[in-house]
PDB file of N, CA, C and O in Angstrom:
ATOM      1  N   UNK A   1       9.209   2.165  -1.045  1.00  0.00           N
ATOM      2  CA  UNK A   1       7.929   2.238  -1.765  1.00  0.00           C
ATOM      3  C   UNK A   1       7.737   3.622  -2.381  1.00  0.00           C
ATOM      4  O   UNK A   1       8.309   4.625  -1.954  1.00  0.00           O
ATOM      5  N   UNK A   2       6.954   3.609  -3.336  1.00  0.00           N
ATOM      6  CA  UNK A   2       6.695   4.946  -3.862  1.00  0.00           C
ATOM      7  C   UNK A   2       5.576   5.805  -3.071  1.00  0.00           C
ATOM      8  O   UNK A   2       5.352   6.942  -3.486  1.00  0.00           O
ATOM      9  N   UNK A   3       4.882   5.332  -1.985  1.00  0.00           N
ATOM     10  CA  UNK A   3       4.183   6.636  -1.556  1.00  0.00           C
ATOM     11  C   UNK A   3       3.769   6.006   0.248  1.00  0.00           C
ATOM     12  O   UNK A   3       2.753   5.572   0.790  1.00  0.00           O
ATOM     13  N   UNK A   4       5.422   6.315   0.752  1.00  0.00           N
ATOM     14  CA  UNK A   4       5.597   5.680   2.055  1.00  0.00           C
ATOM     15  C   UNK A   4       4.303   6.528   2.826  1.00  0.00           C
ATOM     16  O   UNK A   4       3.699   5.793   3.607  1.00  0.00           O
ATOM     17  N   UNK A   5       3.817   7.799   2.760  1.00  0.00           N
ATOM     18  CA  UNK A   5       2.701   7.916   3.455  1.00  0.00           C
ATOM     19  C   UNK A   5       1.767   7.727   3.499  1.00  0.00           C
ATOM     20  O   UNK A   5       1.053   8.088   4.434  1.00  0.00           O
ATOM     21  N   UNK A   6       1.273   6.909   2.241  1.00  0.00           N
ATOM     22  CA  UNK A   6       0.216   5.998   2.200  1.00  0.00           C
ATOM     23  C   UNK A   6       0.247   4.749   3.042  1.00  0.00           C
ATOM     24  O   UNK A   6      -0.573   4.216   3.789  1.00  0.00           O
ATOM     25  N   UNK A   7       1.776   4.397   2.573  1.00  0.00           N
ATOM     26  CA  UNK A   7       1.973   3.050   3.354  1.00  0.00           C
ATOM     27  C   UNK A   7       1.680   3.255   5.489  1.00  0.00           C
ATOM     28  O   UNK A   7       1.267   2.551   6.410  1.00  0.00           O
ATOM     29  N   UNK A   8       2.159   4.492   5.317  1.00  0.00           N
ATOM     30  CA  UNK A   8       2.384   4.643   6.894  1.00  0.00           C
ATOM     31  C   UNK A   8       0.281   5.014   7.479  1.00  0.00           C
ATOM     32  O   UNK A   8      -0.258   4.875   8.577  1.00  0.00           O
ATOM     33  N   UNK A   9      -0.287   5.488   6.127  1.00  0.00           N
ATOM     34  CA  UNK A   9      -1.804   5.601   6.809  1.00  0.00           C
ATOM     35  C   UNK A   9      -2.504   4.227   6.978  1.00  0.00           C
ATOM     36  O   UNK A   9      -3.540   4.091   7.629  1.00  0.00           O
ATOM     37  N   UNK A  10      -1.860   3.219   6.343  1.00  0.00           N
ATOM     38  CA  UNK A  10      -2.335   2.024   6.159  1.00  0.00           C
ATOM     39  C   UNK A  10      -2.079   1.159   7.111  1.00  0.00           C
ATOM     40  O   UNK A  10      -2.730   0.120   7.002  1.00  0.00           O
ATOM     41  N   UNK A  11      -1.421   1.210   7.933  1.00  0.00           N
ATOM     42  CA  UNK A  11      -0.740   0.895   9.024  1.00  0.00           C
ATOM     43  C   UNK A  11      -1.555   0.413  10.186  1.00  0.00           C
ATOM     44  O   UNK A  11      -0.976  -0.092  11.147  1.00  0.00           O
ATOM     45  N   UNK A  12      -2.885   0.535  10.164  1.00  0.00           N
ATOM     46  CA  UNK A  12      -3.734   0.301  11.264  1.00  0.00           C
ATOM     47  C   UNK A  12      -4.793  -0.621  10.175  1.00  0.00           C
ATOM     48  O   UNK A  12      -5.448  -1.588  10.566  1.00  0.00           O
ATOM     49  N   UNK A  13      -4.800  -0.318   9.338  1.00  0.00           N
ATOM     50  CA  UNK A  13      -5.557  -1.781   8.095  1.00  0.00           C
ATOM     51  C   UNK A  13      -5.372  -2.682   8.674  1.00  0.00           C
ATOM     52  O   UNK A  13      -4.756  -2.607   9.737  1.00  0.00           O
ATOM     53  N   UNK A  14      -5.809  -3.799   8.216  1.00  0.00           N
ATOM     54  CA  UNK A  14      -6.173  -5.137   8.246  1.00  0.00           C
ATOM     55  C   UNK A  14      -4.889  -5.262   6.994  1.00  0.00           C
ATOM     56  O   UNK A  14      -4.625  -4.427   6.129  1.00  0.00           O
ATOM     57  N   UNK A  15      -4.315  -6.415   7.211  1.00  0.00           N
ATOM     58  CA  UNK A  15      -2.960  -6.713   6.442  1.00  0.00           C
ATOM     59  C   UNK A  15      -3.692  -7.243   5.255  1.00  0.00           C
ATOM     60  O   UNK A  15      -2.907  -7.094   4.319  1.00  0.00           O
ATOM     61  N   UNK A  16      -4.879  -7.829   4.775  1.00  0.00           N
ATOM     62  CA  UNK A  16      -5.678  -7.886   3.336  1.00  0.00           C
ATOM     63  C   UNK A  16      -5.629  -6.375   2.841  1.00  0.00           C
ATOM     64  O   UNK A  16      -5.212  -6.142   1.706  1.00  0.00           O
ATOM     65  N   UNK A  17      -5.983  -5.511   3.541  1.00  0.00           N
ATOM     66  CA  UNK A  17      -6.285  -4.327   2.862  1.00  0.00           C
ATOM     67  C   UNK A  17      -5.168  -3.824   2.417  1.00  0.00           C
ATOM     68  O   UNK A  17      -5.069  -3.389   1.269  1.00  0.00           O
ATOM     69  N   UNK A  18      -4.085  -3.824   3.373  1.00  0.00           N
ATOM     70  CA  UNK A  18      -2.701  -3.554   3.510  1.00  0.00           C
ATOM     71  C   UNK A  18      -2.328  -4.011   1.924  1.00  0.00           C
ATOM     72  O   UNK A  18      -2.122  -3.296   0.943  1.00  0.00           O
ATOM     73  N   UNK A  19      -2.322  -5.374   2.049  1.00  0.00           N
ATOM     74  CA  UNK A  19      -2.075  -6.441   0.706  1.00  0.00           C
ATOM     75  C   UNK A  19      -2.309  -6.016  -0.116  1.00  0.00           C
ATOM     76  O   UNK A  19      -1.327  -5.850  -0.839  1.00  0.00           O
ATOM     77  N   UNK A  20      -3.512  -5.559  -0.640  1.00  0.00           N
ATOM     78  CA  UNK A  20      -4.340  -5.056  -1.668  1.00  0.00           C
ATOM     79  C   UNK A  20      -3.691  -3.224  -2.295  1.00  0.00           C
ATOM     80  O   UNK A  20      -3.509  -2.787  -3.432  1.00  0.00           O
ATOM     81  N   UNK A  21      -3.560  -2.765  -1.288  1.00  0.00           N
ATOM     82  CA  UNK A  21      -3.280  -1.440  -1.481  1.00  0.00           C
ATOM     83  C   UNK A  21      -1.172  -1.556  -2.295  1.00  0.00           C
ATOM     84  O   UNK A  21      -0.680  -0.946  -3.245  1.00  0.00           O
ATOM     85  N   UNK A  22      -0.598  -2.511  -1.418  1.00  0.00           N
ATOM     86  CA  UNK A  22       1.113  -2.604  -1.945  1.00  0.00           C
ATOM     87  C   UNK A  22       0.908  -3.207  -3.316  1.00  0.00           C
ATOM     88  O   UNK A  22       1.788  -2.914  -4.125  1.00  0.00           O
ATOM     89  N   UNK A  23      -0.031  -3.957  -3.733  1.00  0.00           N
ATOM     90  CA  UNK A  23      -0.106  -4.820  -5.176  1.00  0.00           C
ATOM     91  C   UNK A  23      -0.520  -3.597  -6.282  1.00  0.00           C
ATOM     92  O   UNK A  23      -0.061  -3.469  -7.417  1.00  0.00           O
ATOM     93  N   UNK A  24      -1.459  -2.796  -5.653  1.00  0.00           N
ATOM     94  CA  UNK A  24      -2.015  -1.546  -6.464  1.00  0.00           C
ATOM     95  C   UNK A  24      -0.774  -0.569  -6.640  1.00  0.00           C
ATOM     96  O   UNK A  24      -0.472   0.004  -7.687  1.00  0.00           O
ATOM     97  N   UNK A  25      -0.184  -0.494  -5.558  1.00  0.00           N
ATOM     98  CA  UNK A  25       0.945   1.142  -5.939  1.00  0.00           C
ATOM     99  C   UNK A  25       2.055  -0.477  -7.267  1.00  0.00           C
ATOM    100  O   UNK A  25       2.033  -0.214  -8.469  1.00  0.00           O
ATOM    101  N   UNK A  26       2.634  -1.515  -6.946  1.00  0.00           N
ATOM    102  CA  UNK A  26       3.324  -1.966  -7.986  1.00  0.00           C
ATOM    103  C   UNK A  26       2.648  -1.738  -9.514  1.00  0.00           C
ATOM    104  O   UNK A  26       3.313  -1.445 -10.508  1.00  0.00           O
ATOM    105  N   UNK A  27       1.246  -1.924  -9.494  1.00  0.00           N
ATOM    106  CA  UNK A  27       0.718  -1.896 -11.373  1.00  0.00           C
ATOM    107  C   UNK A  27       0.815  -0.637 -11.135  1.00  0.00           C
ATOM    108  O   UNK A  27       0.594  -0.226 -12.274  1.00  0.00           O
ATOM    109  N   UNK A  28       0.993   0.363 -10.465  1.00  0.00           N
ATOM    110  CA  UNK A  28       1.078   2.132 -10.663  1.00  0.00           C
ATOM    111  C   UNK A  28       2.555   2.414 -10.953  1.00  0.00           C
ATOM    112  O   UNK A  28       2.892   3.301 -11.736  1.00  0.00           O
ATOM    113  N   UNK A  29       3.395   1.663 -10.324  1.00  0.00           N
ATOM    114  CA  UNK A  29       5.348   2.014 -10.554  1.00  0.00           C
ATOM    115  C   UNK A  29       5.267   1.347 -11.971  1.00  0.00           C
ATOM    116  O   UNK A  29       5.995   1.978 -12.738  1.00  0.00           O
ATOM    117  N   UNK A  30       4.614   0.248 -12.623  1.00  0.00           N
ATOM    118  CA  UNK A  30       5.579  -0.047 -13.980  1.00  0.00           C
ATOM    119  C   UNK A  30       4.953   1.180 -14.829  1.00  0.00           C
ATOM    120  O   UNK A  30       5.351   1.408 -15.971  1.00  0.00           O
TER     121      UNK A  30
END
């Protein structure tokens, strides 16, 4: 992923939020 320490603060989210946040960094990589 492009910003694994986001991914790693997210980690205690709720897997919707989780969801929401991995769909957002993809429309940020194209």
């Amino acid at each position: 992923m492009v910003m694994p320490a986001l991914i790693r603060m997210l980690g205690d989210s709720s897997d919707e939020i989780r969801n929401r946040a991995i769909e957002a960094l993809r429309q940020l990589s194209k």
